[in-house]
N, C-alpha and C positions, 0 to 999 in steps of 0.2 A: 672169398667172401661173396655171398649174392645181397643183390640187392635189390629185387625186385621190388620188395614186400613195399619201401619205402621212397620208390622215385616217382618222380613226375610223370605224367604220360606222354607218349611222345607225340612230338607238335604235326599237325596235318598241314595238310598242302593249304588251307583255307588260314591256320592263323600265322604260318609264317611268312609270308609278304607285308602283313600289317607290325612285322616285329621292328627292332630300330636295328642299322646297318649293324655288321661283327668289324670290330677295325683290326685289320691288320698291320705287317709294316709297308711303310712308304719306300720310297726309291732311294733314299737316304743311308736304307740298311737290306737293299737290295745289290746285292755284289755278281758280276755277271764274268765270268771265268773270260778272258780275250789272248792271254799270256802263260808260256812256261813260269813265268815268274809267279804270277796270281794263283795260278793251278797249286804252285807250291806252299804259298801263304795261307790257301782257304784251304785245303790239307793241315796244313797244322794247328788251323785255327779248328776245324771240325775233330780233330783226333780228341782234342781237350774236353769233347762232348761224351757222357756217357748214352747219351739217347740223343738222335735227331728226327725231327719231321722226316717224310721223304715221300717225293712222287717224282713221276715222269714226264712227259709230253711226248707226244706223238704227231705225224702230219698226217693228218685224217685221211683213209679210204671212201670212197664213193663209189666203186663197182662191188657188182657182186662176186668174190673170189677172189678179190682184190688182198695183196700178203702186205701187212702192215711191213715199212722197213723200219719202225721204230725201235725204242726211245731214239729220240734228239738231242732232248733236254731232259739231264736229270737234275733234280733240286733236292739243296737238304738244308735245314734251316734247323736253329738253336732256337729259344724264346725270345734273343733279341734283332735276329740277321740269318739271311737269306743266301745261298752260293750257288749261282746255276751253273754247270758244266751244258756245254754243247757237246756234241759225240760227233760233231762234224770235225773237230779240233783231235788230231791223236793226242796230243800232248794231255789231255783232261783224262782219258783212259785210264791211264797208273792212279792218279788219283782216285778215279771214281771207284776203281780196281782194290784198292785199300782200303776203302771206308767198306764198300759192300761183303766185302772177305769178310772183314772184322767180326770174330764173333763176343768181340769186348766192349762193343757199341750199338745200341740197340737202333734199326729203324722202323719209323713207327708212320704206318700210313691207315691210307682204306681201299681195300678191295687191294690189294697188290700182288697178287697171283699173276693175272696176265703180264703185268711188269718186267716181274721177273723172270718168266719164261720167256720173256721178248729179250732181256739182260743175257740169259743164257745162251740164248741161241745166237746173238746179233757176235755179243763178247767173249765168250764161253768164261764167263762170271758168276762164281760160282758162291749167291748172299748168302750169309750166313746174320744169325742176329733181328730178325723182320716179325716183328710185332705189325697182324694187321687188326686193325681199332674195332672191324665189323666184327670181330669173332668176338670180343668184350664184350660189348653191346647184346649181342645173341646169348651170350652165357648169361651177363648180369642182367639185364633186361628182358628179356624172356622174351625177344624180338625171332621170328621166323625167318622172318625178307631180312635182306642187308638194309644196313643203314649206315649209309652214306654222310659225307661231310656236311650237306646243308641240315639236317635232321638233327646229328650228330652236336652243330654247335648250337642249335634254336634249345636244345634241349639242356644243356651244360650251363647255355651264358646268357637262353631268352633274345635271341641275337639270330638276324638273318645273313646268313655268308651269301654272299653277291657271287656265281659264276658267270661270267659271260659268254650265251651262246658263240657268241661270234670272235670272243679270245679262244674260245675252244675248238670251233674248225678252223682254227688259221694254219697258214703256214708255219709248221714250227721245223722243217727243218732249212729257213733260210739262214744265212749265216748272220744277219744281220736283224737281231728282231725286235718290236715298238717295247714302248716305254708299258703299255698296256698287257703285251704278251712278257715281260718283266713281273708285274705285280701279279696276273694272274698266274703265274707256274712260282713265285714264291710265297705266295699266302696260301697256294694248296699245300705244301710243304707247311709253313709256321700254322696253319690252321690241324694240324695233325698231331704237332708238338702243345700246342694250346689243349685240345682235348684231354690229350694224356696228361696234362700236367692236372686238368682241374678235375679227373677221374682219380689220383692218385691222392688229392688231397679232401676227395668225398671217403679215400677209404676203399679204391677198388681195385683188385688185383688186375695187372694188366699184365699179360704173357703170350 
């Protein structure tokens, strides 16, 4: 199904700062993998998911030729809760190893190419199942350039998604990380599952 003919235009750099915050979840429903035990609980609680959000984090490059050693952190989040694996942790592996095999569970991000060749090459994990949201958007919207998460929810919910520079070059792979780099690596995650949920109830094929 296209939908051009009939959507909104999509919001400029000019009117989305003036839009009201996009809320995500709080810390409440922020689950941060620390345990063989936990690794095994947010496993089974994600299996019961046919579709989850899902992104990565990385610890940022500053040279030039500088070789990512990312992900760190990967996130997958249902519409109500968040579960971050660290990839400093073996024990999160199998896990995370499960879910991204799965070709019975869809993950649904943006732009997740690099991702997953950083997944293959770090893990040699091999996703199966990766719905990324920018090719939707370019099919139904008749968009050229990607469009990214802040774009993506101003347009859906009228809603401006908050990144923070500075959650974003942080250090993500300390094994101990803030309450801040918590929210922001699982609202990019549940902001991804929020898209696709309110694409699919405008009517639009997501694959």
């Amino acid at each position: 199904m296209t939908y051009r003919q009939n959507s909104p235009p999509l919001q400029t750099r000019d009117t989305i700062p003036k839009m009201a915050p996009f809320i995500g979840l709080n810390l409440t429903n922020v689950h941060l993998v620390t345990t063989p035990q936990e690794a095994a609980s947010a496993l089974n609680n994600l299996l019961c998911n046919p579709f989850l959000g899902f992104d990565t984090e990385s610890r940022p490059t500053f040279r030039k030729g500088q070789k990512s050693e990312g992900p760190h952190v990967l996130q997958f989040a249902t519409q109500h809760s968040a579960y971050l694996f660290q990839t400093y942790f073996a024990f999160c592996r199998p896990a995370v190893a499960e879910i991204l095999e799965s070709k019975h569970i869809s993950k649904i991000g943006f732009g997740l190419n690099d991702d997953i060749k950083r997944i293959a090459g770090k893990f040699q994990i091999q996703s199966q199942a990766i719905i990324d949201l920018n090719h939707t958007f370019k099919r139904n919207f008749g968009q050229k350039n990607s469009v990214g998460v802040k774009t993506a929810i101003a347009l859906l919910f009228n809603r401006r998604f908050i990144k923070s520079h500075k959650a974003t070059t942080s250090n993500w792979s300390n094994r101990v990380l803030s309450e801040k780099q918590l929210l922001y690596a699982a609202n990019d995650a549940f902001a991804a599952i929020a898209v696709y949920t309110a694409l699919k109830k405008r009517g639009i094929e997501v694959v």
